[in-house]
C-alpha positions as CSV (number, residue, x, y, z in Angstrom):
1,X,167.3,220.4,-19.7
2,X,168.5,218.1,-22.3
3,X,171.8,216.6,-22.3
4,X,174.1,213.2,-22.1
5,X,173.0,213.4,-18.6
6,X,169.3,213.3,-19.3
7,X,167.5,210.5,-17.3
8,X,169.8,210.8,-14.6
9,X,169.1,211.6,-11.1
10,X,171.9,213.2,-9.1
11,X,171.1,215.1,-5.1
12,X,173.1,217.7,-3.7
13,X,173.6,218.7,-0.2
14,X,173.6,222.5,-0.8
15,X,177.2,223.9,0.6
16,X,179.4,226.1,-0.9
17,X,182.2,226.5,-3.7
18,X,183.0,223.3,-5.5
19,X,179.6,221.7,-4.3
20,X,177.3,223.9,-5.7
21,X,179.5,224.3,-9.1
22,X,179.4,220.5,-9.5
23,X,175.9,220.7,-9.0
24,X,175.9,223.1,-12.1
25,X,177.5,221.2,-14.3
26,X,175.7,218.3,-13.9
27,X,172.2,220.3,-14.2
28,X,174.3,221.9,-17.2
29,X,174.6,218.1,-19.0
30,X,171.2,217.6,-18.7
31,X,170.8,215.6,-14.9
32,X,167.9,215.9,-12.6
33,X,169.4,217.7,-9.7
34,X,168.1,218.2,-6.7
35,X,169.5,220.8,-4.5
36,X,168.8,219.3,-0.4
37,X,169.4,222.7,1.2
38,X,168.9,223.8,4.9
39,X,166.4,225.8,6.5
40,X,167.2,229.5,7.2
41,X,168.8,232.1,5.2
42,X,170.8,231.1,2.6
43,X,173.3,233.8,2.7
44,X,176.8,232.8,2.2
45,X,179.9,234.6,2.1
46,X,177.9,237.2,0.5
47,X,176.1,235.9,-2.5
48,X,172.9,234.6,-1.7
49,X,170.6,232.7,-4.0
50,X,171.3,234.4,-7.1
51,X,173.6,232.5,-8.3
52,X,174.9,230.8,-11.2
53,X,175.4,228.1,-9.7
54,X,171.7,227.7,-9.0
55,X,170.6,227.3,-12.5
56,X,168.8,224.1,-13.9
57,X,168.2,222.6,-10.3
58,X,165.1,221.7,-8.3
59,X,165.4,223.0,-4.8
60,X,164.0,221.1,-1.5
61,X,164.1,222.3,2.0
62,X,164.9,219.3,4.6
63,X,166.1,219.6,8.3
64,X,168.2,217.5,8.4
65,X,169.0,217.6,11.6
66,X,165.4,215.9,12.5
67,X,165.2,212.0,12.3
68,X,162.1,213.0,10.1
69,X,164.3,215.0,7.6
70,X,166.8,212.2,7.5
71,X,164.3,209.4,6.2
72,X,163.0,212.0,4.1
73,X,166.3,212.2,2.3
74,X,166.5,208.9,1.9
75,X,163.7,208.0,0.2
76,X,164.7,210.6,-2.3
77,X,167.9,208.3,-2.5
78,X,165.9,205.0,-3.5
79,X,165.5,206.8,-7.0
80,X,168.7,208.6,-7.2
81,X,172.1,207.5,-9.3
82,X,174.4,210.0,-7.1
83,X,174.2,212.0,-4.4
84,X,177.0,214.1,-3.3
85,X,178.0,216.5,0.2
86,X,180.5,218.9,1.4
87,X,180.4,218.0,5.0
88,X,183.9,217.7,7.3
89,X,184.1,213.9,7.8
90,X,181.6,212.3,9.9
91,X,178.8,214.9,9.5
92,X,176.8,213.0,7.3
93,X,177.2,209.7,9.6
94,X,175.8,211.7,12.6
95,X,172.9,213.0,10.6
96,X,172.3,209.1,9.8
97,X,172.7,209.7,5.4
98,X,176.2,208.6,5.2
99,X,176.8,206.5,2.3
100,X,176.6,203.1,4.5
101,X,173.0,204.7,5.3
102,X,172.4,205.4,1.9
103,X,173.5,202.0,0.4
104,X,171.3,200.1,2.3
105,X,168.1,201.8,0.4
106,X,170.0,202.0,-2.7
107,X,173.1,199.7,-3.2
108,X,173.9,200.9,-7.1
109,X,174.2,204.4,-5.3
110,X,177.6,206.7,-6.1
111,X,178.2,208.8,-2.6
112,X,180.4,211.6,-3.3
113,X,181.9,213.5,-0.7
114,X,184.1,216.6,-1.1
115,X,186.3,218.1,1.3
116,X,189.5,220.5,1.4
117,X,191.7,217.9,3.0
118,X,190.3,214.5,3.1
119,X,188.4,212.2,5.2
120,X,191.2,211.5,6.8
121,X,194.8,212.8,8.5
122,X,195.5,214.9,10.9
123,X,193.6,218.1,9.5
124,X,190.6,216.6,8.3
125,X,188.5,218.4,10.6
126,X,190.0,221.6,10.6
127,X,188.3,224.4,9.1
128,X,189.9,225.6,6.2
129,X,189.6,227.4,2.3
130,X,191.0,227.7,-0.5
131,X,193.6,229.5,0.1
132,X,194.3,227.2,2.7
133,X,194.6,223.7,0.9
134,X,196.6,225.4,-2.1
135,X,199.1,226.7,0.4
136,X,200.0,223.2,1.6
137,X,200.5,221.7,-2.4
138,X,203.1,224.1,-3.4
139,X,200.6,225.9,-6.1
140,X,200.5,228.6,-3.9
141,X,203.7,229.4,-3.4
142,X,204.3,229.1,-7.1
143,X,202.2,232.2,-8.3
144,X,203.0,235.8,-8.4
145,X,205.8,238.2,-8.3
146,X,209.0,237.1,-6.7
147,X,209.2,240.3,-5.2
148,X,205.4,239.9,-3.1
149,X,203.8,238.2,-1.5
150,X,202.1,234.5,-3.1
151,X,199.0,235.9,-5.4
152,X,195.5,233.7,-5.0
153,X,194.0,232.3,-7.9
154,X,190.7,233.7,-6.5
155,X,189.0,229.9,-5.8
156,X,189.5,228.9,-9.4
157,X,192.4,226.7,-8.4
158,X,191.3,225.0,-5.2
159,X,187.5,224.9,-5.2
160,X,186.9,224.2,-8.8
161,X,189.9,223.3,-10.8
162,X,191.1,220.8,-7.4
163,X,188.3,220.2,-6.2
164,X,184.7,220.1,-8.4
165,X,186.4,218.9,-11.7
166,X,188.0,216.3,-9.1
167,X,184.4,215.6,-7.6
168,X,182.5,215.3,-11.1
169,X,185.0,213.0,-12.6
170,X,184.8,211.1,-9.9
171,X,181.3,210.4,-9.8
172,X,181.2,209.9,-13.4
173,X,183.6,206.8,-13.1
174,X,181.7,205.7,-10.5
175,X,178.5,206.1,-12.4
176,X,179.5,204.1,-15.4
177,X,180.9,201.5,-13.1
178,X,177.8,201.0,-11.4
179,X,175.8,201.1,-15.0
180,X,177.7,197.3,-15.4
181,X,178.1,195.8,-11.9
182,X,175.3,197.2,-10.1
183,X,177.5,198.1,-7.7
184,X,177.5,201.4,-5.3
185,X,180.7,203.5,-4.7
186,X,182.6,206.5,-2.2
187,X,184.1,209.3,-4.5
188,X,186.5,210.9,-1.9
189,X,187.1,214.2,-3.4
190,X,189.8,216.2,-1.5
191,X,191.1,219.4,-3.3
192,X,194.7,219.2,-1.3
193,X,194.7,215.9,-3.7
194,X,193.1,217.7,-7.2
195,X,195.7,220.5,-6.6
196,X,198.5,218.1,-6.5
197,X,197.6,216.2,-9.5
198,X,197.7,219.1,-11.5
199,X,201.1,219.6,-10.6
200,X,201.9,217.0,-12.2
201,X,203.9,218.8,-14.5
202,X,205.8,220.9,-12.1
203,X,207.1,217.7,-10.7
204,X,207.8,216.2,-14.2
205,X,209.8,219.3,-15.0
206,X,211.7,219.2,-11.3
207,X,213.0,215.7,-12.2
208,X,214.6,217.0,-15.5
209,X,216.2,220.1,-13.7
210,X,214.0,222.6,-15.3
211,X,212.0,223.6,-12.6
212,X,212.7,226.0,-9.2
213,X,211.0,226.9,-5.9
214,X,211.7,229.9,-6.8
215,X,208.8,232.3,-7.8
216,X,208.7,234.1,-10.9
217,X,212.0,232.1,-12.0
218,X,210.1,229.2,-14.4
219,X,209.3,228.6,-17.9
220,X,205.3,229.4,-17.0
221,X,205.4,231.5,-13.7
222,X,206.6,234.7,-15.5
223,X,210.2,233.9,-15.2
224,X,210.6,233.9,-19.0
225,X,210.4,237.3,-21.0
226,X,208.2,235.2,-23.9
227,X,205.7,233.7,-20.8
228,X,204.2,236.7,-18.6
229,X,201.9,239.7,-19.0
230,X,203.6,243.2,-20.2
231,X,201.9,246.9,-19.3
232,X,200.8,249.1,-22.3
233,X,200.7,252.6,-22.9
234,X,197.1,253.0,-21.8
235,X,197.8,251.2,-18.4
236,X,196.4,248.0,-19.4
237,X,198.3,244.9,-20.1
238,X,199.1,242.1,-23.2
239,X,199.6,238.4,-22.6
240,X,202.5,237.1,-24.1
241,X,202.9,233.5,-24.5
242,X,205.1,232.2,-27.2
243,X,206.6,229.2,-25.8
244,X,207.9,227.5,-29.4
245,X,210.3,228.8,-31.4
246,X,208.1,229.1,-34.4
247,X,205.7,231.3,-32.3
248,X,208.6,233.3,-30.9
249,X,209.6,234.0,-34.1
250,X,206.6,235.6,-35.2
251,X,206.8,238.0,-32.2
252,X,210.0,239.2,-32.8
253,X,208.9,240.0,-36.4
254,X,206.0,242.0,-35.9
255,X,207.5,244.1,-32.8
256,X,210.6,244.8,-35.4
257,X,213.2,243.3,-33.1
258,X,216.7,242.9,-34.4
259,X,217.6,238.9,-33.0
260,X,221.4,239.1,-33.0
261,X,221.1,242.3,-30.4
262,X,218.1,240.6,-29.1
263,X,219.7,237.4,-27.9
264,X,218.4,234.0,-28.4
265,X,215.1,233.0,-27.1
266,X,216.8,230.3,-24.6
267,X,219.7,232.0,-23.7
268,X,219.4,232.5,-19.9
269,X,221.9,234.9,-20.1
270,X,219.9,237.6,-22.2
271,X,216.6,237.0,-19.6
272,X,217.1,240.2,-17.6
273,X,217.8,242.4,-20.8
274,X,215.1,241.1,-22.8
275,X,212.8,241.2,-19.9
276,X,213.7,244.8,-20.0
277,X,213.4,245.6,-23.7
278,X,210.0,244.2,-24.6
279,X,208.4,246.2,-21.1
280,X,209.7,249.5,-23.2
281,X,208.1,248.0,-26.6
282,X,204.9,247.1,-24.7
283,X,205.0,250.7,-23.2
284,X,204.9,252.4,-26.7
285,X,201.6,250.8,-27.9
286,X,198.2,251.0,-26.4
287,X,196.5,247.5,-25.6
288,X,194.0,248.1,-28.2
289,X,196.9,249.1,-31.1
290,X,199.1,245.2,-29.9
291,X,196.0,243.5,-30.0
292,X,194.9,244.3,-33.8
293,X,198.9,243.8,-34.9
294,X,199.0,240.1,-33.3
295,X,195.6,239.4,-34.4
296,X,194.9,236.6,-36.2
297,X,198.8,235.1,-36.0
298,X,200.8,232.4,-34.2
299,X,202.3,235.2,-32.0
300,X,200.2,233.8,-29.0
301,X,200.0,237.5,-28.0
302,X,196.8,238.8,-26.7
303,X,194.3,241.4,-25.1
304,X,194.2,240.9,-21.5
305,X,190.2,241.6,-20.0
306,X,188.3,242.4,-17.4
307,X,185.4,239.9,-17.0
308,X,182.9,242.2,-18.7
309,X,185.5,243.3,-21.5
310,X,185.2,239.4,-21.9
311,X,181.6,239.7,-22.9
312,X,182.3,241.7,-26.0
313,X,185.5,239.7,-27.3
314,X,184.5,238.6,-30.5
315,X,186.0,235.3,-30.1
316,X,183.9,235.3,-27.1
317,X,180.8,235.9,-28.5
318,X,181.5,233.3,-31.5
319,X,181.5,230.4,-28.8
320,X,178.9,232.3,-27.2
321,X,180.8,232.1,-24.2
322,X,178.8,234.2,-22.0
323,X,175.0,235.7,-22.3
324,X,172.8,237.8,-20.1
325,X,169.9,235.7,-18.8
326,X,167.3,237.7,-16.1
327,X,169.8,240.5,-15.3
328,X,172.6,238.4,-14.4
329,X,175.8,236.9,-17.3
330,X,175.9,233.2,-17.1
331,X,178.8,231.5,-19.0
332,X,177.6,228.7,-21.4
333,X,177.5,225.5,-20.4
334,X,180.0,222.8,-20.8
335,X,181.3,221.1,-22.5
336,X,179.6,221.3,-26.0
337,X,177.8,218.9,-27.1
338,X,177.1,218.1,-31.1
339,X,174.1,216.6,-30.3
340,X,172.8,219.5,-28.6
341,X,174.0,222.7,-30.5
342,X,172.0,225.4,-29.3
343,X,172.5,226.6,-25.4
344,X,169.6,224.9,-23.5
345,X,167.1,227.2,-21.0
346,X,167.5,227.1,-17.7
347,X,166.0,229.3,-14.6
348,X,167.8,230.0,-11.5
349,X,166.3,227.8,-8.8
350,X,164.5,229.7,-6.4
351,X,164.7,227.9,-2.3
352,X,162.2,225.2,-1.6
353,X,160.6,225.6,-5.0
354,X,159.8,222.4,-5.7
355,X,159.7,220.9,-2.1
356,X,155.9,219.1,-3.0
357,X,156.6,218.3,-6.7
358,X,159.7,216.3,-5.2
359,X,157.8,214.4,-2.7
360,X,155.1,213.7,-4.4
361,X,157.1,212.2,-7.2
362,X,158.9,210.3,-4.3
363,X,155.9,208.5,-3.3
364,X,154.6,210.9,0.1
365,X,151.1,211.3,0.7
366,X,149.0,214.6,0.5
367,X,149.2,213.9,4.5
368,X,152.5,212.9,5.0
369,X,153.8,216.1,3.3
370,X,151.8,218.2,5.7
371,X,152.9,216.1,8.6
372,X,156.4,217.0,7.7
373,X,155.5,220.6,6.5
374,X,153.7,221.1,10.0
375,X,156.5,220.2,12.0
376,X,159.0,222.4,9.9
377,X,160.7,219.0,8.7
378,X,160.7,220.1,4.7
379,X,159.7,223.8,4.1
380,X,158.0,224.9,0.7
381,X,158.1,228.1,-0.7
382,X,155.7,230.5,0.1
383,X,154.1,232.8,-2.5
């Protein structure tokens, strides 16, 4: 797959979650990845190998829990630019590829490791998702009705948004750095940290006052009657998010609102009743009715979708955001690139696919590769 990326070779140590979506988007900008995975099934938490996140990889099976499988790996890292695992802390060390291992075959080599809480504290070991490591950052807490209990973000929060975009950056930096000096580098990638750098803002808003523990009692949590979702007469909802005045503005025009009964837009005060007034406006209007009224204006007012509704959103399929490829919708990848306008193919990877063509290109003999084959070191995939 073409891409900035092209030319360079990144291995993953298949996990789950932000691993195997970091893995994506480097495959997605063009890299040589190569997916390490385990033997056995390759069933997790339900989703198997079909997966988007498999796309544009090569896949390998090594036991890595052989001394065989270990300097197999390693050889692969001679040639790589970044390899990167999901392991608690000390994993890789006992299986003799931590990044001290790896630097002595390849000293230019970025190690990145990714982990909920860290390599180290008190909880670095513990089991955890999620869930779990945006509980302890205060996002958690922050989301959802005041009235119920803290709503998950699914794992776009933790896993990805804390913890791959966290990862990839990482390595990145560490990959241009090593461009100029030649020399290696350790991307720790915790989420508990990616979490809390995002809220960023929530503690730049704290200092000035203008931000409470409080759920549901913020300028972006749904505590403002301009900044939260309304029901429609058809049972679906509208997102409403005019923050500026000038936005505002347009909103009170189009729903026909009289502003000196109204109240100001940032008059505390006029919160509750205004709260109150636009859920009875919403109510008289399907979703389908708001959505062509605020069309195409400032309003910031629009349709909200269910993930297949998303498909046919016009806006949507302009970006062409998200396409059917063998039976299953894969969102395009990102970001764009001018140099490469159309959407590149890709395949998802199917397990040990390219177990000999990766060995072979790392310098194995015909015999060495059924040496390891015949002791179940490496597994290729059978027809």
């Amino acid at each position: 797959m073409n891409g900035p990326l092209s030319g360079f070779r990144i291995i993953e140590l298949a996990g789950i979650g932000p691993g195997p979506y970091a893995g994506q988007i480097f495959a997605d900008m063009g890299a040589d990845v190569i997916c390490v995975e385990k033997p056995g099934s390759s069933l997790i938490a339900g989703i198997g190998t079909q997966s988007v996140d498999r796309r544009g990889k090569k896949s390998i099976v090594i036991d890595l829990r052989k001394p065989e499988g270990a300097k197999v790996l390693l050889k692969l890292v001679e040639s790589a630019d970044a390899i990167f695992e999901g392991n608690r802390p000390g994993v890789a060390e006992r299986l003799g590829v931590g990044p001290d291992d790896c630097f002595k075959v390849n000293p230019k080599l970025v190690y990145g490791r990714m982990t909920g809480w860290g390599q180290i504290g008190p909880w670095a070991n513990m089991a955890g998702h999620d869930i779990n490591y945006i509980s302890i950052t205060g996002a958690l807490q922050a989301m959802g009705y005041s009235d119920r209990p803290p709503a998950p973000p699914i794992n776009f929060l933790g896993d990805y948004g804390g913890g791959t975009m966290n990862l990839v950056t990482g390595i990145l930096a560490a990959m241009l750095r090593a461009q100029k000096s030649g020399k290696g580098e350790v991307v720790d990638a915790a989420i508990i940290d990616g979490v809390s750098s995002m809220m960023g803002i929530v503690y730049s808003m704290d200092s000035q006052n203008l931000w409470r523990t409080d759920r549901q009692s913020n300028l972006l949590d749904g505590g403002t009657p301009f900044y939260r979702c309304y029901r429609t007469k058809d049972e679906r909802f509208i997102a409403v998010g005019c923050l500026e005045p000038q936005f505002y503005a347009i909103m009170i025009t189009l729903l026909g609102i009289d502003v000196d009964d109204f109240g100001n837009q940032y008059d505390f005060s006029k919160w509750p009743s205004q709260h109150e007034k636009l859920e009875k406006i919403f109510l008289s209007k399907t979703q389908e009715t708001w959505s062509e009224i605020f069309d195409g204006t400032d309003a910031c007012i629009t349709p909200v979708l269910d993930y297949k509704e998303a498909q046919r959103h016009k806006q949507m399929i302009a970006r062409g955001g998200l396409k059917e490829h063998e039976g299953m919708v894969h969102p395009r990848t990102i970001p764009a690139f001018e140099s490469r306008p159309d959407e590149p193919e890709f395949e998802i990877v199917k397990k040990a696919t390219h177990t000999i063509e990766i060995m072979e290109a790392a310098g194995f003999s015909r015999n060495e590769i059924d040496a390891l084959l015949a002791s179940n070191t490496v597994t290729k995939l059978e027809p």
